[in-house]
Every structure is written in C-alpha cells, then in structure tokens.
FIKOLZA-1660 file (N, C-alpha, C; in steps of 0.1 Angstrom, whole numbers, plus 5000, padded with zeros to 4 digits):
% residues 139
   i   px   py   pz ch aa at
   1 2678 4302 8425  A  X  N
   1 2670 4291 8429  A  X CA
   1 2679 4279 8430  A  X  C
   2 2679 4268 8438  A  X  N
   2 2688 4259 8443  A  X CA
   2 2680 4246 8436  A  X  C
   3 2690 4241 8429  A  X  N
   3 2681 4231 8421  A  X CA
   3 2684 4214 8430  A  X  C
   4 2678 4206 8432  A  X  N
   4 2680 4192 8439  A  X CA
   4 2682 4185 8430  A  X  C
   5 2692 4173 8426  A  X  N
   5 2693 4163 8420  A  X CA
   5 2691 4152 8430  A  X  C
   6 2677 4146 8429  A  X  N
   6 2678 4134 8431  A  X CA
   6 2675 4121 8428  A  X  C
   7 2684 4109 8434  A  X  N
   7 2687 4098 8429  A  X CA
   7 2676 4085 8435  A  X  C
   8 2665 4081 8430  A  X  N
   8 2653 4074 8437  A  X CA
   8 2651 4061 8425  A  X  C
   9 2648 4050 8436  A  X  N
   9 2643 4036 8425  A  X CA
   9 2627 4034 8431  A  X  C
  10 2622 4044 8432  A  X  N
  10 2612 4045 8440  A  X CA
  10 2604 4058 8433  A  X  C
  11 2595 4053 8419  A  X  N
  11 2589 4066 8414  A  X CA
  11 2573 4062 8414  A  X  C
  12 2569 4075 8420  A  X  N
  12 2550 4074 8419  A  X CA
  12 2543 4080 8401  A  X  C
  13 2532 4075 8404  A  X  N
  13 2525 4081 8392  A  X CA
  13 2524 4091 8388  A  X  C
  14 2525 4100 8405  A  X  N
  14 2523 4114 8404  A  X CA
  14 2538 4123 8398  A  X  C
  15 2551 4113 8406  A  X  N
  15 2559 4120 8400  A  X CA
  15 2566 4115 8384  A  X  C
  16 2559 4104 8378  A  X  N
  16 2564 4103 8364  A  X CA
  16 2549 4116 8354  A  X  C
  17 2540 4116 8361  A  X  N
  17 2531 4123 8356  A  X CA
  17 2539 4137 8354  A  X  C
  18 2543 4139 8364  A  X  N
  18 2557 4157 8365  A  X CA
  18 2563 4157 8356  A  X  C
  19 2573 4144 8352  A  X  N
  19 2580 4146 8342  A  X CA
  19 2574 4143 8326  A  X  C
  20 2563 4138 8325  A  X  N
  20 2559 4130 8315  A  X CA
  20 2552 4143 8305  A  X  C
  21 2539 4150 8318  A  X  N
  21 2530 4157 8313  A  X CA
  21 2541 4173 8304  A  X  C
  22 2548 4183 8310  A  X  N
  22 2559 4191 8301  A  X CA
  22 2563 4183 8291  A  X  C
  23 2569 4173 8293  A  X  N
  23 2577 4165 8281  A  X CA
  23 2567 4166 8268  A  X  C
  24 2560 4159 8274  A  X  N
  24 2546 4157 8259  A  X CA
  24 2544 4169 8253  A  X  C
  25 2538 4182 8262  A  X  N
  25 2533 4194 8256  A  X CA
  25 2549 4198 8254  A  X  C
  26 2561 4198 8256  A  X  N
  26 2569 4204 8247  A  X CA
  26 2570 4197 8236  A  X  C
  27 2570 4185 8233  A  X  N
  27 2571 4175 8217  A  X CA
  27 2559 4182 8207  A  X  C
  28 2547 4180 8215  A  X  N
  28 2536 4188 8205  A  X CA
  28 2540 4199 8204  A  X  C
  29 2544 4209 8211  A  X  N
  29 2546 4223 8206  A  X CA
  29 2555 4220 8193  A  X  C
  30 2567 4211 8195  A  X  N
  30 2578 4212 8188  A  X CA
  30 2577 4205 8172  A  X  C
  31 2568 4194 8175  A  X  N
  31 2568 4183 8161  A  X CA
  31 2551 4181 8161  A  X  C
  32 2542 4183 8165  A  X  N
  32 2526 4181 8166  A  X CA
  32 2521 4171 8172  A  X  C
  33 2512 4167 8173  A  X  N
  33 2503 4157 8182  A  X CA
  33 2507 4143 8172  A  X  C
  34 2509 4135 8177  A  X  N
  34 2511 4121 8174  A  X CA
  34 2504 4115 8167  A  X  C
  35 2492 4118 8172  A  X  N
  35 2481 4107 8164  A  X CA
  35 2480 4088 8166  A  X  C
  36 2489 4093 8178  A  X  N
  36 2494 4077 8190  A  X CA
  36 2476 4068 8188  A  X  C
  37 2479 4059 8184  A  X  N
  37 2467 4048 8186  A  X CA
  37 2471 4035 8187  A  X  C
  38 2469 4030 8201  A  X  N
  38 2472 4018 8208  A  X CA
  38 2470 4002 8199  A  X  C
  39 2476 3996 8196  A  X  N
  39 2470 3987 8187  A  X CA
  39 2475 3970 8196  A  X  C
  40 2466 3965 8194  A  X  N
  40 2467 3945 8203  A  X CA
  40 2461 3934 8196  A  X  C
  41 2465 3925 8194  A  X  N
  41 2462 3916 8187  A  X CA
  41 2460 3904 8197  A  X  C
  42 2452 3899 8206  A  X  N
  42 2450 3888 8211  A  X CA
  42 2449 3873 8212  A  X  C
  43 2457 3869 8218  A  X  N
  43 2457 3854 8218  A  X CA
  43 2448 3847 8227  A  X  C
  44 2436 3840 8228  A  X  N
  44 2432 3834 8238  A  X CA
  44 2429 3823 8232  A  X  C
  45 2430 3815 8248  A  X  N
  45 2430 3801 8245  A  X CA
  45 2406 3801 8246  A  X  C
  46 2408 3784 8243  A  X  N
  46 2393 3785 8240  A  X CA
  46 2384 3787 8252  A  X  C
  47 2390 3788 8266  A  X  N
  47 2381 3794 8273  A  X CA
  47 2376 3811 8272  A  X  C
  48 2390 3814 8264  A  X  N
  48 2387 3832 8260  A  X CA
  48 2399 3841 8269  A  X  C
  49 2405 3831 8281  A  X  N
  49 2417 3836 8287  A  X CA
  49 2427 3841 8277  A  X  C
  50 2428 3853 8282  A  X  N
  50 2447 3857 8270  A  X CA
  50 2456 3848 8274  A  X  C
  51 2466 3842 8267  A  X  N
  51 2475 3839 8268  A  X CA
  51 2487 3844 8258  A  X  C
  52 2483 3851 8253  A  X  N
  52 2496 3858 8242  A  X CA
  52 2492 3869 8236  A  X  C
  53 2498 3871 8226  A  X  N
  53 2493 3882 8212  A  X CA
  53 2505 3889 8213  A  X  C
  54 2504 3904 8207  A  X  N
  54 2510 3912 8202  A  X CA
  54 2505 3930 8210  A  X  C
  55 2513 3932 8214  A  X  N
  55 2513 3949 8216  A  X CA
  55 2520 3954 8211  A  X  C
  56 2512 3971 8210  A  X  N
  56 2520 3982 8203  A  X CA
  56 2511 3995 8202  A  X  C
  57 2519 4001 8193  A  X  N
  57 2511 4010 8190  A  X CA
  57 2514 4020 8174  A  X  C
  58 2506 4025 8168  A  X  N
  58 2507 4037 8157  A  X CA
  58 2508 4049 8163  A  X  C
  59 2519 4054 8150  A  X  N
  59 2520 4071 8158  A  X CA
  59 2530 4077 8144  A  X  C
  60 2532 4090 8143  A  X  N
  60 2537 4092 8136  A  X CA
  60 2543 4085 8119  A  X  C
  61 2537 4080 8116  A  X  N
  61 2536 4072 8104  A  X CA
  61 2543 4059 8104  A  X  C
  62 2544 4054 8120  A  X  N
  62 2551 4039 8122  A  X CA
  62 2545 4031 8129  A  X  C
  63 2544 4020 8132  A  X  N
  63 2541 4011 8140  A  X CA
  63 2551 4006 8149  A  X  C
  64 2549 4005 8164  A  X  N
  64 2557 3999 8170  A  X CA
  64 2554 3987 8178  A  X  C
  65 2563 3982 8175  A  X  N
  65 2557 3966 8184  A  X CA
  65 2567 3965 8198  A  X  C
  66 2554 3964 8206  A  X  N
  66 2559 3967 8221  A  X CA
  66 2562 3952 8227  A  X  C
  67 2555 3944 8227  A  X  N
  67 2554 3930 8228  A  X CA
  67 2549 3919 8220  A  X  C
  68 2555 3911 8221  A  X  N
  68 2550 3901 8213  A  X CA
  68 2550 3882 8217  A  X  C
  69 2544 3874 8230  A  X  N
  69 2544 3870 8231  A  X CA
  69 2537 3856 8224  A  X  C
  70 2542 3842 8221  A  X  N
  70 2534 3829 8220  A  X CA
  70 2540 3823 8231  A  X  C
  71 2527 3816 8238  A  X  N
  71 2529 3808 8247  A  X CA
  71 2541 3792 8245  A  X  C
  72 2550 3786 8249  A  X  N
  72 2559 3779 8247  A  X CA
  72 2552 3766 8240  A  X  C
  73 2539 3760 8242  A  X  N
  73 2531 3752 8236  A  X CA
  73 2526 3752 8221  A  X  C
  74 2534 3767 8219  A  X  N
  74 2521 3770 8204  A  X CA
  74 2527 3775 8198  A  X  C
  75 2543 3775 8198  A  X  N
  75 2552 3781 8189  A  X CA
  75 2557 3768 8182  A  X  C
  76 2561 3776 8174  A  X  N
  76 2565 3767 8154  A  X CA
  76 2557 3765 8146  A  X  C
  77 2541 3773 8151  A  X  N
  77 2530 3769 8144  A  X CA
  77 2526 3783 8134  A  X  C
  78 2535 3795 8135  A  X  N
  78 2531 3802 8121  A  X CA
  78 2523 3812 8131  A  X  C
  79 2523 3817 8144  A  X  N
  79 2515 3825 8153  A  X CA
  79 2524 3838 8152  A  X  C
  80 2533 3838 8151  A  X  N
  80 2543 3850 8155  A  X CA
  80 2542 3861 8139  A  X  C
  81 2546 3853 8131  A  X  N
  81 2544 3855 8118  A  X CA
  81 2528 3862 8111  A  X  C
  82 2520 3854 8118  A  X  N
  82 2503 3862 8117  A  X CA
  82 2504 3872 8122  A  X  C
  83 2505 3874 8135  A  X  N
  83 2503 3884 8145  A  X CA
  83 2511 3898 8140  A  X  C
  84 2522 3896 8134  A  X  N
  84 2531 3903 8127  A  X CA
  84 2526 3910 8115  A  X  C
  85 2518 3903 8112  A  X  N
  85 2510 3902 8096  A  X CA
  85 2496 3915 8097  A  X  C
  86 2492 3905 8111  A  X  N
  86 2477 3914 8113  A  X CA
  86 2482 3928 8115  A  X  C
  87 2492 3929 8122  A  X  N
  87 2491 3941 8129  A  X CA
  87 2501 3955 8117  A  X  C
  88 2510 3948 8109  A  X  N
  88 2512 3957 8097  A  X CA
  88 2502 3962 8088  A  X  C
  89 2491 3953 8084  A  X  N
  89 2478 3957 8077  A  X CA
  89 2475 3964 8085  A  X  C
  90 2470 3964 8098  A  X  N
  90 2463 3973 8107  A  X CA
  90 2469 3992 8102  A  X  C
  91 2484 3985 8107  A  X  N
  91 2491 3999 8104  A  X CA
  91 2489 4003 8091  A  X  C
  92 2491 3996 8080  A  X  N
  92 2492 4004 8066  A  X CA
  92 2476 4010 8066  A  X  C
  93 2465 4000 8070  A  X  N
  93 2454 4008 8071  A  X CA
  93 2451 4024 8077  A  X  C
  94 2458 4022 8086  A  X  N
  94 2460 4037 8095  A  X CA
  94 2473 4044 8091  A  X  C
  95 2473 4041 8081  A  X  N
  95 2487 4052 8069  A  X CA
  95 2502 4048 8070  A  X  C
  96 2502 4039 8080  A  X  N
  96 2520 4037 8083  A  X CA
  96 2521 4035 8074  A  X  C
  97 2539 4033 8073  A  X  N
  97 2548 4033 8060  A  X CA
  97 2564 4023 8064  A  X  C
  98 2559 4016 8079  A  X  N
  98 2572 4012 8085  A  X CA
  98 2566 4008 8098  A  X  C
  99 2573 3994 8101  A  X  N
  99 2569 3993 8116  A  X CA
  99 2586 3987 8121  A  X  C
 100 2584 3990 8135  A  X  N
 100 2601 3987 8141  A  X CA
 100 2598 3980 8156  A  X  C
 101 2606 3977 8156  A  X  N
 101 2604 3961 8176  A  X CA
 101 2621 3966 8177  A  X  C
 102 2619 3962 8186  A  X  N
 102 2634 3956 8196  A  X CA
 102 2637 3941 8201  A  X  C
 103 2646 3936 8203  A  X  N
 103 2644 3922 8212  A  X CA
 103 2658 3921 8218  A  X  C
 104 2656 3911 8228  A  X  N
 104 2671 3908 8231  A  X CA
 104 2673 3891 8226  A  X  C
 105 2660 3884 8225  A  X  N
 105 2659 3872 8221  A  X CA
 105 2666 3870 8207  A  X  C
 106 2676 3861 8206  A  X  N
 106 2682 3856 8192  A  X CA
 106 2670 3848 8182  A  X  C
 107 2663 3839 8192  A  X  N
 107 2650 3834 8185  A  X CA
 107 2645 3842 8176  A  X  C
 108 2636 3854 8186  A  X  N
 108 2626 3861 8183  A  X CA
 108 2633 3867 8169  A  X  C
 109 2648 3879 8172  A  X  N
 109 2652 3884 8160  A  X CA
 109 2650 3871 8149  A  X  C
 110 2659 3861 8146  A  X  N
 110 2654 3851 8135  A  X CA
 110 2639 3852 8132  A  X  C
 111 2629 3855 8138  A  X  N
 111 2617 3855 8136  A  X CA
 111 2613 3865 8126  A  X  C
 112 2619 3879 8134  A  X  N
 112 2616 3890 8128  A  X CA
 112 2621 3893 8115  A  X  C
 113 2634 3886 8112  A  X  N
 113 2640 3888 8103  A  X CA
 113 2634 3881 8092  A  X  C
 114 2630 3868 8092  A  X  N
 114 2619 3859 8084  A  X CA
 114 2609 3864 8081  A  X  C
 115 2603 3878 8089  A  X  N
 115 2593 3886 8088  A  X CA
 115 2595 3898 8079  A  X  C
 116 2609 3895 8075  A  X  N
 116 2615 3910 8066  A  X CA
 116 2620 3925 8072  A  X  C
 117 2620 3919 8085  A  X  N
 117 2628 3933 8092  A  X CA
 117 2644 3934 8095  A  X  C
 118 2650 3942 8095  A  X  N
 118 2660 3941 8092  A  X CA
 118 2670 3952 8104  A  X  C
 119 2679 3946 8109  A  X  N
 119 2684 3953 8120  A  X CA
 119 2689 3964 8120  A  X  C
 120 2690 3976 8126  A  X  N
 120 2693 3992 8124  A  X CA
 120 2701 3996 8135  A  X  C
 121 2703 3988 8147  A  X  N
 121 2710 3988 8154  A  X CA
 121 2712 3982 8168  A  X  C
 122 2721 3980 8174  A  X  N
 122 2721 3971 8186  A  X CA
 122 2728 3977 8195  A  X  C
 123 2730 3974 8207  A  X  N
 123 2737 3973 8222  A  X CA
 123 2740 3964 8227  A  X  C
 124 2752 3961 8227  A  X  N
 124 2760 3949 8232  A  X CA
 124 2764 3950 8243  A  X  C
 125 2772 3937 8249  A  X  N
 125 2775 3939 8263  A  X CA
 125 2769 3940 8273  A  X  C
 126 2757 3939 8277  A  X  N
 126 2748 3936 8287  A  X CA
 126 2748 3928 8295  A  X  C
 127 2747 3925 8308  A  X  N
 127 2749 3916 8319  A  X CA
 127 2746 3900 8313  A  X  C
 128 2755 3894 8315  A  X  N
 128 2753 3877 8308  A  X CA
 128 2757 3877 8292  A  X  C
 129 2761 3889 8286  A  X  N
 129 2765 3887 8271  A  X CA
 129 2755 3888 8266  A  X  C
 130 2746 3895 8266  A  X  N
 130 2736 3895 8259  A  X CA
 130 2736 3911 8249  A  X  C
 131 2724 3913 8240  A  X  N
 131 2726 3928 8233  A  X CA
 131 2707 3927 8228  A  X  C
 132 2704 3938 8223  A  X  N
 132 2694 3943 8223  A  X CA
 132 2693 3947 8207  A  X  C
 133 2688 3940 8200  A  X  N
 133 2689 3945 8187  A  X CA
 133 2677 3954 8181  A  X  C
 134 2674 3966 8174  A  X  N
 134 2663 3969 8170  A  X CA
 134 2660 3970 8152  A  X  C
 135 2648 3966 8152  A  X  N
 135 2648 3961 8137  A  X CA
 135 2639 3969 8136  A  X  C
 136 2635 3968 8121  A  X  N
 136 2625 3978 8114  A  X CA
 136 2625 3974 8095  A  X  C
 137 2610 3978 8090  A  X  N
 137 2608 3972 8084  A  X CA
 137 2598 3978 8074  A  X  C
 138 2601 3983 8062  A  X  N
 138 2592 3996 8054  A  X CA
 138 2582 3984 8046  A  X  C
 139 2571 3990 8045  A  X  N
 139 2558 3982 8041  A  X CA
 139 2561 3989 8020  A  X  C
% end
C-alpha cells in the first residue's frame, strides 16, 4: 500500500476528526478514559457581557488552565489571583492534586508565580525573542 505524506495549512473538522477520533480510542485503550471535565470561570461586565475569565479543564488528577484573560481596565485589582483561586478549589473538589498553564507573557508568569506555581520548563527562541514558559503547581 502506497502511503501519501501530505503537507496542508488547510485542515477540516472532518479531517482533524480522522486524526483525533483513533488517537483518543488508542490513549483509552492504553491509560483509561480521562474523566476530562471542562471547567470556566466568567468575567462579565454588569450588563452580563463576557469580557474575561479563566478556561480549562480537569482530567487525569490535574487541572489545566487553557486561558486566562482580564480585560486591560481591571487588572491590578486581585482578578487574576481569584480566578486562579476559584478554579483550584473547583479542582481539588473534583480530586486534583496539581494544576499547570503555560504563557509566553513575562507579566502573566510573575502572576503565576505569585500564585505559587512554579516553572517546569520553557522554550526559548521564538520569533521576536520570546519563550513559552510552563508552570505548575501541587495543591
């Protein structure tokens, strides 16, 4: 059988679904079902519009924080730090034992680190000098 390698910046649902759906059922065969539960902490302003919060998710006895936005108006006020706060309780509620982020922001890390997480590893050298640091943080 003649195998195709190809090179596309141009992927559909259908074809990340291809690669996504095997991937998954080989991990469950290999390590069990996840126990993945989406977790969000919302920022709205008082008409109820989002304008910020926190994404992530639980799985495996960790929390991950996927995003973590405050709006430029509402930072230095202790929002980053809650949101941080809420969503580890959340986790230790649902059994975690550790939650971990990434950033490339120097800010944000100082944030995180103020939050008690602590860097585990980076990638440097990135276009403009920048690096990607990922932190993590045992409850």
């Amino acid at each position: 059988m003649l195998t195709v390698l190809e090179v596309t910046d141009s992927l559909s649902s259908d074809d990340e679904k291809a690669v996504r759906d095997p991937l998954v059922a080989y991990n469950i065969a290999r390590f069990g079902k996840s126990d993945r539960r989406d977790l969000a902490i919302l920022l709205r302003n008082t008409s109820g519009a989002i304008e910020g919060g926190l994404t992530g998710y639980t799985a495996r006895g960790w929390l991950y924080v996927q995003m973590l936005f405050i709006p430029e108006e509402l930072r230095g006020q202790g929002l980053s730090q809650r949101l941080l706060a809420m969503a580890e309780t959340e986790a230790q509620t649902r059994g975690c034992i550790g939650a971990y982020l990434d950033t490339m922001n120097p800010d944000a890390r100082t944030v995180y680190e103020k939050a008690g997480y602590h860097p585990l590893g980076m990638l440097e050298h990135l276009d403009g000098g920048h690096m990607i640091t990922w932190l993590c943080k045992r409850f």
